[in-house]
Each structure stands twice: as C-alpha cells, then as structure tokens.
C-alpha positions as CSV (number, residue, x, y, z in Angstrom):
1,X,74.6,-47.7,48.6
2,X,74.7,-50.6,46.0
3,X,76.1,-54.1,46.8
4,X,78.8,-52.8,44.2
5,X,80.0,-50.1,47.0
6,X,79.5,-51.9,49.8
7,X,82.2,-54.3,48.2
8,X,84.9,-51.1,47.5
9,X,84.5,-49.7,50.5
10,X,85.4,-53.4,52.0
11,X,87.8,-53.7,50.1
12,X,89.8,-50.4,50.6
13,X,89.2,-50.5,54.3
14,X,90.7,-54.4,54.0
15,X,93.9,-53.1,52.1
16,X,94.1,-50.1,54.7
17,X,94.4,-52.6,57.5
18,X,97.3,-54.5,55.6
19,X,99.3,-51.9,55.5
20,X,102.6,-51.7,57.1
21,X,104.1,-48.4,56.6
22,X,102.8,-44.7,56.2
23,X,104.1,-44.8,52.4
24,X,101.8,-47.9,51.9
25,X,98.9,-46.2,53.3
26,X,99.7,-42.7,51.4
27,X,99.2,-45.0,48.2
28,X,95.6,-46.5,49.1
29,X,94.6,-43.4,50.0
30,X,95.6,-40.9,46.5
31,X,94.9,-44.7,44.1
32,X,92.6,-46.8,45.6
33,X,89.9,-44.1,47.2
34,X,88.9,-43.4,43.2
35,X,87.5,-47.4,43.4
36,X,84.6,-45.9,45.2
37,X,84.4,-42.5,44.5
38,X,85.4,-41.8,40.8
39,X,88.0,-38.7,40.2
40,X,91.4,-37.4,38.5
41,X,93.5,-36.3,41.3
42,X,94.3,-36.9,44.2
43,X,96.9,-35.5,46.9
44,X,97.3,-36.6,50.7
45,X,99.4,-33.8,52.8
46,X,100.4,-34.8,56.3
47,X,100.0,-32.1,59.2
48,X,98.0,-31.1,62.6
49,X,96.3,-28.4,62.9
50,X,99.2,-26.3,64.0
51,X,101.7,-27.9,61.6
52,X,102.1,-26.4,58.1
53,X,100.4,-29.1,55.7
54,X,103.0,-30.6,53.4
55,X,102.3,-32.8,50.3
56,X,103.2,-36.6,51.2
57,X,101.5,-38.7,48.5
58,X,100.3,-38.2,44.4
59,X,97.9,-40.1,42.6
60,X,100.0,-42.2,40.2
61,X,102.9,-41.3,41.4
62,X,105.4,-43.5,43.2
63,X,107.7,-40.6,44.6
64,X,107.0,-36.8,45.2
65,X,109.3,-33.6,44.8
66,X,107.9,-31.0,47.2
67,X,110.0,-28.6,44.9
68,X,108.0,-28.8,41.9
69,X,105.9,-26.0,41.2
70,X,102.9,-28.5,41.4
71,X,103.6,-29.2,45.2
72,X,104.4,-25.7,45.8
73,X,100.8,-24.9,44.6
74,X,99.5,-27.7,46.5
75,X,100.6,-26.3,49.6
76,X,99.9,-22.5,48.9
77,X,96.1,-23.8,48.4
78,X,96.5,-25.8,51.5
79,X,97.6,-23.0,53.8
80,X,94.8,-20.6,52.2
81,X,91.8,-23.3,52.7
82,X,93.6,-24.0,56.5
83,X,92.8,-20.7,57.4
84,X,89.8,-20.7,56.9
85,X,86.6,-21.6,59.3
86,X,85.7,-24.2,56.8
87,X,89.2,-26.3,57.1
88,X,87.6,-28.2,60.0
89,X,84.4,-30.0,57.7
90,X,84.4,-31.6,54.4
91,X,83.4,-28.9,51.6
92,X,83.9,-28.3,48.1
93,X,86.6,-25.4,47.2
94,X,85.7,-22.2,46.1
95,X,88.1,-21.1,44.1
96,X,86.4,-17.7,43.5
97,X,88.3,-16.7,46.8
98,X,91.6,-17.6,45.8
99,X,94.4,-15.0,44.8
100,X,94.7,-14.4,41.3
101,X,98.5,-15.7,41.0
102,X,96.7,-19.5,42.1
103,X,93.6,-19.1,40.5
104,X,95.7,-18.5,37.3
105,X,97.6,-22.0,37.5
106,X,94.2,-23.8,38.4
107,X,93.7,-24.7,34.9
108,X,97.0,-26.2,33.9
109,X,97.7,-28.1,37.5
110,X,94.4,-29.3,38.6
111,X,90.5,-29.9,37.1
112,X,87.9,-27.5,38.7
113,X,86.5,-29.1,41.1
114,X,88.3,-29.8,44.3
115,X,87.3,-30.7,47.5
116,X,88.9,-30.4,50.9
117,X,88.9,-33.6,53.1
118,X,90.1,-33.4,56.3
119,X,91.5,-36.6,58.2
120,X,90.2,-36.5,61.7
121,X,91.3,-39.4,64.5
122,X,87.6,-40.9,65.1
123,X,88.3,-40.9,69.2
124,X,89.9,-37.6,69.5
125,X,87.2,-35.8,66.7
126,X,89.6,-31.9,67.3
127,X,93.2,-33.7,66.1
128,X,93.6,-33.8,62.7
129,X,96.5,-36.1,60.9
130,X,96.4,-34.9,57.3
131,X,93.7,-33.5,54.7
132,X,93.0,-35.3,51.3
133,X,92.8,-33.3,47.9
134,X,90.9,-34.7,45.1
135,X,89.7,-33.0,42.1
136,X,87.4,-33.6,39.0
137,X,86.1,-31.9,36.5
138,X,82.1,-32.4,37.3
139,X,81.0,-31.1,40.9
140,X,81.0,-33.5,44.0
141,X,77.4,-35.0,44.7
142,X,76.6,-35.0,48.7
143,X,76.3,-39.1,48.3
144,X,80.0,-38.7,47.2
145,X,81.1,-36.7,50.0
146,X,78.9,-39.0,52.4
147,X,80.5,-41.8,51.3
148,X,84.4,-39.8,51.6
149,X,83.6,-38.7,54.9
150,X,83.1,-42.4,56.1
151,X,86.4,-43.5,54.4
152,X,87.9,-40.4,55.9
153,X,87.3,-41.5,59.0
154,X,89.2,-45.2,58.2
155,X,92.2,-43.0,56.8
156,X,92.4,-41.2,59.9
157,X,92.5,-44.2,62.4
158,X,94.9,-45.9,60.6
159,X,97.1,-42.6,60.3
160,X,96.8,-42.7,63.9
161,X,99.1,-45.7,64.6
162,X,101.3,-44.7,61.9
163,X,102.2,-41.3,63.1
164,X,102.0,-41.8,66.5
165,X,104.7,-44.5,66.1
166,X,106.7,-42.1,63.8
167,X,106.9,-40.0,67.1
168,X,109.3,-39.4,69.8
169,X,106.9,-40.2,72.1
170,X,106.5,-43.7,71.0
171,X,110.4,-44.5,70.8
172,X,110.3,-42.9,74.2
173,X,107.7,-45.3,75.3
174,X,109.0,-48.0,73.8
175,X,112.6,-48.0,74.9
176,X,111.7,-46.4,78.3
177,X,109.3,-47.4,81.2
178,X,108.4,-46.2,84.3
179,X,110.8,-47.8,86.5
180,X,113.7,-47.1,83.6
181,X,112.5,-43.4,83.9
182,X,112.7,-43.1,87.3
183,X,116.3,-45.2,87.2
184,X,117.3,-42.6,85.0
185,X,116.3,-39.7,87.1
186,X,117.8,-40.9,90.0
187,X,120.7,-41.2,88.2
188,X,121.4,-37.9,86.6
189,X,120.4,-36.7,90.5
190,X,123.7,-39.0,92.4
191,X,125.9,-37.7,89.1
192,X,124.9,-34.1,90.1
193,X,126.5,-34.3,93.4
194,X,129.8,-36.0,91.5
195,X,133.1,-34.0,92.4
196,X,135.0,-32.9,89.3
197,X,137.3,-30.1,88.9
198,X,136.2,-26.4,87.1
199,X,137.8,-25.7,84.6
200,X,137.8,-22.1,82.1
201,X,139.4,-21.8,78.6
202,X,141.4,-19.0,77.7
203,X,144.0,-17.4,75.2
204,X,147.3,-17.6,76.3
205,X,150.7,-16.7,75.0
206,X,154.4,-17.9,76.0
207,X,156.9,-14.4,76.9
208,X,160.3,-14.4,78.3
209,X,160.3,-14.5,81.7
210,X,162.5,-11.7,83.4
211,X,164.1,-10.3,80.0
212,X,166.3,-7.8,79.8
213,X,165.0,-4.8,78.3
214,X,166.6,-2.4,75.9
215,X,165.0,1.4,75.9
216,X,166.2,4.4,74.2
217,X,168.8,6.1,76.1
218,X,168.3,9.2,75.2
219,X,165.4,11.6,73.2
220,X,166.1,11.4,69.7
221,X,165.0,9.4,66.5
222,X,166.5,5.1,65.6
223,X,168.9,5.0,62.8
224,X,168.5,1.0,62.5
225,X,168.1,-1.6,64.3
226,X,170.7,-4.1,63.6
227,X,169.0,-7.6,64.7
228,X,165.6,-9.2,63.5
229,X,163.3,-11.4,65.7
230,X,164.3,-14.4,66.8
231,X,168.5,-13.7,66.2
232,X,170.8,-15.0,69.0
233,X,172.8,-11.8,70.6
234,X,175.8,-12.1,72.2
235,X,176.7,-9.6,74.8
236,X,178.4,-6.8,73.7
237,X,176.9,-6.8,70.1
238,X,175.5,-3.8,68.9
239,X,171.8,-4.2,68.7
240,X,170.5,-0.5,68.2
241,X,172.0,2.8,66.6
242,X,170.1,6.2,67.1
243,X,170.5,9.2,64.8
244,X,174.2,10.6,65.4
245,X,173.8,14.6,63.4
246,X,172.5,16.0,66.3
247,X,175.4,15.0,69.2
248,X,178.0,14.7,66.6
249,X,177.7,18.7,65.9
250,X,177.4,19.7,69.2
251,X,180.1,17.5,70.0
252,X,182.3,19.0,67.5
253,X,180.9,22.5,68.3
254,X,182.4,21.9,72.1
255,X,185.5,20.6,70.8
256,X,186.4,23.5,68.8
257,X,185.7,25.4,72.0
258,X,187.6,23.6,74.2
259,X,190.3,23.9,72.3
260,X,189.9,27.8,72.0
261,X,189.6,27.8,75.7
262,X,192.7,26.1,76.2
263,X,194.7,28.1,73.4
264,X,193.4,31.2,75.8
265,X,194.7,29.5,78.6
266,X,198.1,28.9,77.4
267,X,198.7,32.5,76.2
268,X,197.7,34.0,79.1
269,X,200.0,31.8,81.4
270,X,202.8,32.7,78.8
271,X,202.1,36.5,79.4
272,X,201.2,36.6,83.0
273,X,205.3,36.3,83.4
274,X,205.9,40.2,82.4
275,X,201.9,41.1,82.5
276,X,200.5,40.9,85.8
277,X,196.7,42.2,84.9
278,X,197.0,39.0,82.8
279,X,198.0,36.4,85.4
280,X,194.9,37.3,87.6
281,X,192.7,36.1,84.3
282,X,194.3,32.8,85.0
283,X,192.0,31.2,87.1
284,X,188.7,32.4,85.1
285,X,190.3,30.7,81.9
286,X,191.3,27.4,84.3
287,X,187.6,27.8,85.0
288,X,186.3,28.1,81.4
289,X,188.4,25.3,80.3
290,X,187.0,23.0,83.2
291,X,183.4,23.8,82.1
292,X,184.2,23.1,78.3
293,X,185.7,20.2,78.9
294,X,182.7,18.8,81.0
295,X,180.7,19.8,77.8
296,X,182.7,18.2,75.6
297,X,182.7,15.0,78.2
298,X,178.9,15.4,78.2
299,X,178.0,15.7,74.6
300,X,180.9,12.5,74.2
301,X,178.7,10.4,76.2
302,X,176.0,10.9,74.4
303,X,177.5,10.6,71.2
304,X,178.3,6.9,73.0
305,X,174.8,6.0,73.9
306,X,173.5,6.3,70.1
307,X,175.3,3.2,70.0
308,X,173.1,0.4,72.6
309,X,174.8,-2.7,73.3
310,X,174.0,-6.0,74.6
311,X,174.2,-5.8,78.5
312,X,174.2,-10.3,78.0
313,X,173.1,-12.7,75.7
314,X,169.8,-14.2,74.7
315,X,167.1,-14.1,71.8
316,X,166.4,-10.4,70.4
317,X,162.2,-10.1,71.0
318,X,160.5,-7.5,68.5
319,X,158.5,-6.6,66.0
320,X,159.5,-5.4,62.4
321,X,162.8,-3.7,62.8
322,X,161.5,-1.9,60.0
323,X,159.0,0.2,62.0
324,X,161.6,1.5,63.7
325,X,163.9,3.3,61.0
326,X,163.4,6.6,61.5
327,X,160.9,6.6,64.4
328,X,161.2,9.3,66.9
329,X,161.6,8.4,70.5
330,X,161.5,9.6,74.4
331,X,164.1,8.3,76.9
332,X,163.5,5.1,78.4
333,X,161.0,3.9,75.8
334,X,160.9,0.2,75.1
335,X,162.7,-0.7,71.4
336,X,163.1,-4.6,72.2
337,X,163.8,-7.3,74.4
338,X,166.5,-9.9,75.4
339,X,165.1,-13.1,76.5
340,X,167.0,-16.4,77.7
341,X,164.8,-19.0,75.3
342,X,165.5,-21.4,78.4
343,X,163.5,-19.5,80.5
344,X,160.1,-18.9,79.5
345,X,156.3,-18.3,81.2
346,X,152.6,-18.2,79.9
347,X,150.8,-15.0,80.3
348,X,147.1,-15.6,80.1
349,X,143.9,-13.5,79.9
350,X,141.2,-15.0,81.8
351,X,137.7,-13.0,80.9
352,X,136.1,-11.4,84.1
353,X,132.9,-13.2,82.7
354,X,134.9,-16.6,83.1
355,X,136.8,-16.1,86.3
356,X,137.6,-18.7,88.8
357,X,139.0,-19.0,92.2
358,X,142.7,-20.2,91.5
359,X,145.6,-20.3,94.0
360,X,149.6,-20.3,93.3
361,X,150.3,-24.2,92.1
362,X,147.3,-24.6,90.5
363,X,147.2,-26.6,87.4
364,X,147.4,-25.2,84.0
365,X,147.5,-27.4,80.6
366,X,148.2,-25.2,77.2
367,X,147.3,-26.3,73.9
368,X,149.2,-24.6,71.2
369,X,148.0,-23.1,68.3
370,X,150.7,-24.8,65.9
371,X,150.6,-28.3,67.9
372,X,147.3,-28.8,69.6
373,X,147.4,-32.6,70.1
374,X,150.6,-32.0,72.6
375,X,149.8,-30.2,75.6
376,X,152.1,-28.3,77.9
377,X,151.9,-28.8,81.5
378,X,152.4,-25.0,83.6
379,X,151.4,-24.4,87.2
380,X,150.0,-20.7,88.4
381,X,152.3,-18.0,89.7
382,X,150.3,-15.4,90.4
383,X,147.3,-13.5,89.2
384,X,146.8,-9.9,89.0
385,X,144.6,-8.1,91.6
386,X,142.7,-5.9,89.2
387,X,141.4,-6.7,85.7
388,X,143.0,-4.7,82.5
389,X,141.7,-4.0,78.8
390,X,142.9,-6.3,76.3
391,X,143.6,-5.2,72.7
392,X,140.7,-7.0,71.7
393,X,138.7,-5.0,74.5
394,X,137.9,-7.6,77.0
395,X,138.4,-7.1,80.7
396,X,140.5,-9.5,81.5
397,X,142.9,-10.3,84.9
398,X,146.0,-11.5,84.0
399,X,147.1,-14.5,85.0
400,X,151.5,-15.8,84.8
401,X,152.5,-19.5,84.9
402,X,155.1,-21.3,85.2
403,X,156.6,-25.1,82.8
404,X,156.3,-27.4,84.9
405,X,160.2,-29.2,85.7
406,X,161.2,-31.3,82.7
407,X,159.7,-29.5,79.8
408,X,161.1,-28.4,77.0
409,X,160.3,-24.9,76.8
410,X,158.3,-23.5,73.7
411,X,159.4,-21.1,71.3
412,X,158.9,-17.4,73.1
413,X,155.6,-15.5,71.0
414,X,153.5,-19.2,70.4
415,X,149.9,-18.3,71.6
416,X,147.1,-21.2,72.5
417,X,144.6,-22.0,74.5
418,X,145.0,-22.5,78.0
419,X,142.7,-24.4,80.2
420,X,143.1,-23.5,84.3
421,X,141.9,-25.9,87.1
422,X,140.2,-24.4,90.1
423,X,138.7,-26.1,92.9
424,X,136.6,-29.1,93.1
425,X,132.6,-28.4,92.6
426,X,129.6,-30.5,92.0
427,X,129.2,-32.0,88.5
428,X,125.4,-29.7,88.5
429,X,127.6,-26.7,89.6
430,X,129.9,-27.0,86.5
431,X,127.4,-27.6,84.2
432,X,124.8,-24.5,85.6
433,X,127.7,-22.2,86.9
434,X,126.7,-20.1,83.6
435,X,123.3,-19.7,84.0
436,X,123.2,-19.4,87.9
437,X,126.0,-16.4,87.5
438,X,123.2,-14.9,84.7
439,X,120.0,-15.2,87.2
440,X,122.1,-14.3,90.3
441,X,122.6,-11.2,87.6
442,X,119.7,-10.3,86.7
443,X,117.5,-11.0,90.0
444,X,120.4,-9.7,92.4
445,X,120.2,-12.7,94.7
C-alpha cells in the first residue's frame, strides 16, 4: 500500500471515530470509503443476520426514501444475495443468478459491478450489523477488496456502539441496575399480594320493577293499540281494543234467540190457562230461556273484554304499536306493560365466562350509554340460579339490582354498562384470574 493509502485509510478511520450519531457514520461510510477505494455507488443497509436488510444510507444523498423503486431494488438484491452461502464473506455479485425482473433494472439503477460487503463486529466475528453496496463499472481487483475488508472491519466496530446504544437493552442498562432491578422485582412481588376488589363488566338495562302487565284476554286478533311508548295512563283509560266481528255476531245471534225464547215463553204461559198439554212445556221454555240468557251474558262479556283498560296508572312499556294492528293472539299473551317510572331496577347479563361470586348488597355502579361520565349507584338483589340464552346467544345468568336510596331513577329501557364488585382478591389474582381459569381449562387441575 502506498504512503498515499496509508493516509486515506487514516483519515476515514479518524472521521469514523468522530462521529456522534449512526446518520454521521452512514455518511462516511457511502462518501468517504470511495477516498480509498475509487467507485460510483454506494449503499449501507442496516440488519443482523435474521433481520430483513433495509437501506439506511446513499452515496450523495443526504436523506433516503425506502419507497422509491431504487430502494425497493436495493433490498430485493439484498434478500436474494442474504440467502445465499456466500452472504457471510466479501465477494463480487454475480448477477447471472439474478431473476430476470432485477437483472432487467441493473442497467438503469446501478453499474455492473457490485460487490457485497458484509459489516462484521471484529470480537463477535458471526454478528453482523449491516452489509455495504458499492458498484462500478470496471471489476473489483483483490487489492481493492483487501483493502475494503480492513475498513469493513472499522465500520463494523464503530456500528457496534451505535446500535447497541440504539437498543432496548442499553436504555435498560442505563436507567436500570442491579440493585434497581431487584427493587423493582420485589416490588411488583408485595403489590401482588395487595387486596383490591374484582370486578366484571357487563351490559345492563333499566326495566320496571313489578309492572303491571296487560295480556290479551281472550284468543282473537288487536284492533289498535291506543297508547305509544313512553305515554302516561291513567287508570281506567282504554289502552287496547281487539277485533269486535266475531263476538259482536254471536252476540247478536244469541240476542235474537233469547228474545225468541222468551216470545215462546210468554205464549205458552198465555195458553197454558185453557191448554193444559201447554202448561207442562212451561218449565222446558223457563229452562231454554235461562240457558240463552247465560249465552247472551257470556258472549256480552266478551264483547267487554275486546275493550282492556288500565287496572292503575303508570308509563305504557312497548314496542311499535304498529306491529300489533292486526296481529293474531292466544289468551294471556303479553301486549304491553304498565310501569311506575318511580320505581325502576337494572337487569344485567353477566357472561358465564365472566362470572363472580356476588351476594345480595353487593355493589353495582352503571354507566349509561347516553350519559357515561355519571354513574348510577345500584346494590344486588338477587341472581338467577341457572344461566339463560341471550338474544345475542351468550349464556348468561341474570343478575336484578336495586338504586341505591336518593337516586333519581333513570328513564325505564336506557341500557349501559354495568360494573359488579365481588369479593376482595389479590392484586396477581385479578390480573391472572383469566388465564388461570383458561389452564385450569385446558389441563383440568
């Protein structure tokens, strides 16, 4: 090596030791290397050996755009040459074995000669920090690629310090010792064994508490329902009417017969005075017109119930009153309810996934859907024994609560989010209930 090289490859390894930051270092490496070894291109791209290589520096070029087609070839050759047994040693590029769509672009993104220099740390010679590109038109002399490899080797140190303090390991090193560690441990092992209170989310919904429910009285299809959601009733209103044709024709059917009855009655006890044969058919007319008339009686009744009234006063609960023009009904189905808006509960539908022990009292906060930074306060009632299948098919127990005294009661049909209190359990408990439930599970222990 002349005196002339001997003072480059000084001088780079000078500037390399100056520099503060990975960026700075990126630069000597892609502008300053061609001092000593002449060429047209350079690129330095960052990565291990089990990291993808990515392009981090350019010759002349301050920033770099990994989404220019450029880069993207860059890298495509990069992960072809990684793959291969040569990526480990300093070789020239044979770009006979590249796939015709990058052998294609070869000619308009980079001269012909390339060769592959791998950055390896000089005291751990198997981890590699990064791999150098650099290309030129006339083919790489073994004194050049002697004289790479030793530069290489500078590169590689100095990455060392850069990207080991890039890491988390270094920050972790940094801002943590031993003793800090082992403070830290001993921490998070005293706040396992803290006492806090388990808690579950679930969906919740306020209902009337003890409504009074109005059901069809009879089999037969609604005429109207005369009162929308949310209307006050009074008691006595009319809040249903069912379809009258069919009781008002067999009402009028027994009328008619009735009457007929009667008239039979009346001329027989007029002719039973001189006809005896007709005063012993008294008492089977008496008999037909006390059957009519509990017909008649009957079929009035019914007439009646197409009519339901208010039994007392409250909120009308319901869906569309629309739906129900026209709708056929059984006896004793549900049509709507009447709820005292005073007097409200939360019905909630704990998952069997999420369950927790809870007792009657037990604390319950809801957060509305329409008012979520005011909570409710409610205490548990009671749960039910067995769990049911939601419309949204979960299994799910059902769990009632009470407003606590003093609250003003929500609107009846508001849903939320209800979060129930259990019992007290260890801060690790609360956090790992989940995952111990799941290998409890699964190993059956």
């Amino acid at each position: 090596m002349s005196d002339h090289g001997v003072a480059q490859l000084l001088q780079i390894e000078q500037q390399v030791r100056r520099c503060e930051t990975l960026t700075e270092l990126s630069y000597v490496m892609v502008n300053m290397t061609k001092t000593l070894v002449p060429y047209e291109q350079a690129a330095f791209l960052i990565g291990n050996e089990i990291e993808r290589l990515t392009v981090n520096a350019l010759s002349d070029l301050s920033l770099v755009d990994r989404t220019t087609p450029f880069c993207a070839w860059l890298e495509q050759i990069a992960k072809l040459e990684d793959n291969l047994d040569s990526a480990v040693k300093t070789h020239s590029i044979d770009t006979a074995l590249w796939p015709d769509e990058l052998a294609k672009d070869l000619g308009e993104f980079s001269p012909g000669c390339m060769l592959w220099l791998p950055l390896f740390i000089p005291s751990r010679p198997n981890q590699r920090v990064g791999v150098l590109l650099l290309a030129k038109s006339q083919p790489w002399s073994e004194k050049e690629i002697a004289l790479l490899q030793h530069l290489a080797s500078s590169y590689a140190h100095a990455l060392q310090y850069f990207i080991s303090r890039s890491g988390w390991r270094y920050w972790w090193k940094r801002f943590f010792s031993k003793k800090v560690q082992w403070g830290v441990l001993a921490a998070i092992v005293v706040l396992s064994f803290v006492p806090v209170r388990l808690t579950v989310l679930a969906p919740a919904e306020i209902a009337a508490k003890d409504p009074l429910l109005i059901t069809s009285p009879l089999m037969g299809a609604v005429s109207q329902v005369l009162v929308k959601p949310g209307d006050s009733v009074s008691k006595g209103q009319l809040l249903v009417e069912m379809d009258k044709t069919e009781f008002k024709g067999r009402f009028d059917v027994a009328q008619r017969e009735l009457e007929r009855a009667q008239a039979e009655l009346r001329t027989a006890e007029q002719a039973g005075y001189v006809d005896r044969k007709k005063k012993s058919e008294l008492s089977e007319l008496e008999s037909r017109v006390e059957l009519k008339t509990i017909e008649r009686d009957y079929l009035k009744t019914k007439l009646a119930q197409t009519n339901v009234i208010a039994d007392k006063a409250g909120v009308a609960v319901l869906d569309d009153p629309e739906k129900w023009k026209g709708r056929p009904v059984v006896v004793g189905e549900r049509i709507l309810l009447i709820a005292d808006p005073n007097y409200v509960q939360l019905n909630i539908m704990l998952p069997v996934k999420d369950a927790i022990s809870l007792d009657h009292g037990n604390k319950v906060t809801l957060y509305l859907d329409t008012d979520p930074l005011n909570p409710i306060p409610f205490s548990v009632n009671y749960s039910s024994f067995e769990p049911s299948l939601t419309p949204d098919q979960i299994v799910a127990y059902r769990i009632v609560a009470d407003i606590d005294c003093g609250q003003l009661p929500p609107r009846i049909g508001l849903r939320g989010t209800a979060k129930l209190y259990g019992e007290q359990v260890s801060l690790a408990y609360y956090l790992l209930r989940r995952p111990i439930t799941f290998v409890r599970q699964r190993l059956g222990l």
